[in-house]
C-alpha positions in Angstrom: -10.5 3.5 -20.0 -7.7 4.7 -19.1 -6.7 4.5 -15.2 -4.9 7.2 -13.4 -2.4 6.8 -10.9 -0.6 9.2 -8.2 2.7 8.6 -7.6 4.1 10.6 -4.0 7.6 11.7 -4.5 7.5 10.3 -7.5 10.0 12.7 -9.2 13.1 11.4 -7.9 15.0 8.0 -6.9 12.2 5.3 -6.5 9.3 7.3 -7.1 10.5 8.8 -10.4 11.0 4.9 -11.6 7.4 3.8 -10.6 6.3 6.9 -12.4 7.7 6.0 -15.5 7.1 2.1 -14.9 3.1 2.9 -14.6 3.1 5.3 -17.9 4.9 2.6 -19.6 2.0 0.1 -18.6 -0.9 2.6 -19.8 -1.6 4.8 -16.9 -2.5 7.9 -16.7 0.0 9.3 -13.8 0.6 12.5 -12.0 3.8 12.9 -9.5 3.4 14.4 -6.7 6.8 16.2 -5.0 7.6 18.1 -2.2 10.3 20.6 -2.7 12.9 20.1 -6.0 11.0 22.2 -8.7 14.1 22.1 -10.8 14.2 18.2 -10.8 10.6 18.0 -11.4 10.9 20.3 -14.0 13.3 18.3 -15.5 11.6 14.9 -14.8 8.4 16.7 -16.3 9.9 17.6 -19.4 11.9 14.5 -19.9 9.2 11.9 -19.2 6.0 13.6 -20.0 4.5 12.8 -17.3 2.8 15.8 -15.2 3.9 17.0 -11.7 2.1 18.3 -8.6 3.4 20.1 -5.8 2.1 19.9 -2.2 3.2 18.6 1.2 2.3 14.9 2.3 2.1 15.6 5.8 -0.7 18.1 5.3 -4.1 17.0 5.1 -5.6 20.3 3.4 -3.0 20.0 0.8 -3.3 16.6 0.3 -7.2 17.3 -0.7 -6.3 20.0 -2.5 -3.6 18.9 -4.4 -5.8 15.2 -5.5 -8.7 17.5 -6.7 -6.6 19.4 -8.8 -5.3 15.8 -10.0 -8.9 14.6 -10.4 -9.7 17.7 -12.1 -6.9 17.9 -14.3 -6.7 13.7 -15.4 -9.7 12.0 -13.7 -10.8 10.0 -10.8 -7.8 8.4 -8.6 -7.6 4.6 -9.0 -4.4 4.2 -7.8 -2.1 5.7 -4.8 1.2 5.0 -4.4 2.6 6.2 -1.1 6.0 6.3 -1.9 7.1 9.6 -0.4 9.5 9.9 2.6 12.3 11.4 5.0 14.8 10.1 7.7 15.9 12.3 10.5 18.3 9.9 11.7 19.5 9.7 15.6 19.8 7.5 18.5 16.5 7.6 20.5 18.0 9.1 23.3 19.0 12.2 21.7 16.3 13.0 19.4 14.4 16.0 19.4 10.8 16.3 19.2 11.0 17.9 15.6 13.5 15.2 14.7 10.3 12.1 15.6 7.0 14.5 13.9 8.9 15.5 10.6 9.0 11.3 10.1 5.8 10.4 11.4 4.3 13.0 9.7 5.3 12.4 6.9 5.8 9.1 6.2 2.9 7.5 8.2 0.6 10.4 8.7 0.8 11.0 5.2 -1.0 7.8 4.2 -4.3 8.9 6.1 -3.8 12.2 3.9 -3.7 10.8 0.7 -6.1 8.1 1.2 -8.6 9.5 3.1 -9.4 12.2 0.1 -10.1 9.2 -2.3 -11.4 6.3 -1.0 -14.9 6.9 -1.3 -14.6 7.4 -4.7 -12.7 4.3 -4.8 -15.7 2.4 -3.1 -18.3 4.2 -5.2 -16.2 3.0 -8.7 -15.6 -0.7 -6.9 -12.2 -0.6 -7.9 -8.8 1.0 -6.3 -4.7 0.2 -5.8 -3.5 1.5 -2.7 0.5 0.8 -2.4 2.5 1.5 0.7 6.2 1.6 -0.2 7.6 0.7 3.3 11.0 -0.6 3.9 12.8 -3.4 5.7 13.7 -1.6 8.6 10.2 -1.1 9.0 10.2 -5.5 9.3 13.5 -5.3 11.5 14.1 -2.3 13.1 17.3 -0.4 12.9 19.1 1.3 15.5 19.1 5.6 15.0 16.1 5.0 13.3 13.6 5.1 15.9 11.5 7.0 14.0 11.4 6.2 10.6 11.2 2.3 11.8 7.7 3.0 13.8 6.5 4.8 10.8 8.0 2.6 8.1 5.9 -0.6 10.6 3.0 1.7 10.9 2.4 1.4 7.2 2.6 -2.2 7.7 -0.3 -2.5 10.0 -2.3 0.4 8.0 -2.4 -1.7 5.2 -3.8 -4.6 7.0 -6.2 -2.6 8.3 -7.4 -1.2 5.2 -7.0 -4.1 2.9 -9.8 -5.4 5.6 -12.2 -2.9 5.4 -12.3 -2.6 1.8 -11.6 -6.2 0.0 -15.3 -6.5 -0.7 -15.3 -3.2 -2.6 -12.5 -3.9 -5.2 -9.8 -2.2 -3.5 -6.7 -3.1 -2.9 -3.9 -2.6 -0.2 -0.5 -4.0 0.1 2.9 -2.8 0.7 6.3 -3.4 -0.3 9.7 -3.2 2.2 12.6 -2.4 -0.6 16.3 -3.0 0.9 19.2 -1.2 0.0 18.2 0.5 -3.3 20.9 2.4 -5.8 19.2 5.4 -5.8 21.2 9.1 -5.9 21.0 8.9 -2.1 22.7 5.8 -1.3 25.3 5.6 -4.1 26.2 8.9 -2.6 27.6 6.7 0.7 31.1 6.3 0.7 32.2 3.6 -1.5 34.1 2.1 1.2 30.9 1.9 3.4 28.8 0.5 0.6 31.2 -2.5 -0.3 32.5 -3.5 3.1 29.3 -2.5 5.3 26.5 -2.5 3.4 26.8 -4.6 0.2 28.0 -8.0 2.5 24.8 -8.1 4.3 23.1 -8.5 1.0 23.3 -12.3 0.2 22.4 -11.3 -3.9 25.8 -9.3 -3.7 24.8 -6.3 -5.2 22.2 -3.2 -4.2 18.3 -3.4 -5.8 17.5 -1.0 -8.8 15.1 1.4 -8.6 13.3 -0.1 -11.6 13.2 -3.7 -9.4 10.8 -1.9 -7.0 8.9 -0.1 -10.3 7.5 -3.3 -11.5 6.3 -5.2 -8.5 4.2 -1.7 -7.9 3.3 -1.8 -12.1 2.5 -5.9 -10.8 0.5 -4.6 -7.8 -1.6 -1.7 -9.2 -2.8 -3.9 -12.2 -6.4 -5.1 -13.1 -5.6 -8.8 -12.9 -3.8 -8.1 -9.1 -7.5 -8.4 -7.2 -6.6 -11.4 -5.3 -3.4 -9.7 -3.9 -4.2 -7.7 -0.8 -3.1 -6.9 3.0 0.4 -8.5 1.5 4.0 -7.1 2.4 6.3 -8.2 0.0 9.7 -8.1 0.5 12.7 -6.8 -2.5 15.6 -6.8 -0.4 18.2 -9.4 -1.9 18.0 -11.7 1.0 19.0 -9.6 3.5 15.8 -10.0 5.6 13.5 -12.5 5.1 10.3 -12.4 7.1 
């Protein structure tokens, strides 16, 4: 049988890796985006794997968008909460709509996409929930307000959850990637990168997308059951918790 996994933002940067890293490993997976029809167009067609649109920081179309999923591939066995946003600012000048977009989507969304599946995860006695988090989530990081309460609220979610449902062959973890070379930050100015960013990183170098891919491909597998309510850390020494 053939398991089926949904992949949020998994079109682009990290997600679009962890998409491709699960179809390599024999899932069935469906990538969920929010916005970039050309790029998922264009990750559809060159990766054969299929793509759903909806927004993460809506509950209705959460449900709606995993039942056309479930309708379309199967029953959900595994989640992979990768999408997110910053709206970066110093606390003291951010705006209402600058704190919701974040929380909304990147920790409210975790509610919406579990809470539409987890039953039928109990039912089955098997499921792979995985929380892509981040390491300012573990540290904090100033103009990040924001993003770093949501980023630790998935922390503590997954705690929570991998609690409740450990005896019903379910699993919860996350993962806190560092600096990652995806589109977005090799689009930082290379001066910033190599004398900022980059020396804070004791491996010397930024992760790969793919580095993140196979702990979640490690994660979501059959022989994983023993792994859960664990935050693993990929972030080339630069934080270690």
């Amino acid at each position: 049988m053939t398991r089926v996994a949904v992949v949020t933002g998994g079109s682009r940067g990290i997600g679009a890796a962890i998409s491709k890293a699960l179809k390599a490993a024999g899932y069935t997976v469906a990538a969920n985006y929010a916005g970039n029809d050309e790029a998922a167009a264009k990750f559809r067609e060159e990766n054969g794997i299929p793509v759903y649109k909806w927004d993460v920081s809506s509950y209705d179309a959460c449900a709606a968008g995993l039942a056309d999923v479930e309708k379309d591939l199967g029953p959900i066995d595994v989640v992979v909460n990768n999408a997110g946003i910053t709206r970066d600012g110093f606390f003291h000048k951010m705006s209402p709509d600058q704190w919701n977009a974040v929380i909304n989507t990147n920790l409210n969304s975790l509610f919406n996409m579990c809470r539409p599946v987890i039953e039928g995860m109990r039912n089955r006695n098997f499921g792979r929930i995985i929380c892509i988090s981040s390491i300012n989530g573990q540290k904090g990081q100033a103009g990040q307000a924001n993003y770093s309460a949501a980023k630790a609220g998935e922390i503590g979610f997954v705690k929570a959850l991998a609690q409740e449902n450990a005896n019903k062959g379910i699993t919860v973890n996350a993962i806190c990637p560092g600096y990652i070379g995806t589109e977005m930050v090799r689009a930082i100015a290379p001066d910033v990168l190599e004398k900022r960013i980059i020396p804070q990183i004791p491996v010397g170098r930024l992760g790969e997308p793919e580095e993140i891919a196979r702990i979640v491909a490690f994660l979501a597998a059959d022989e994983s059951g023993f792994i859960t309510g664990s935050t693993l850390s990929a972030n080339g020494g630069q934080y270690m918790a």
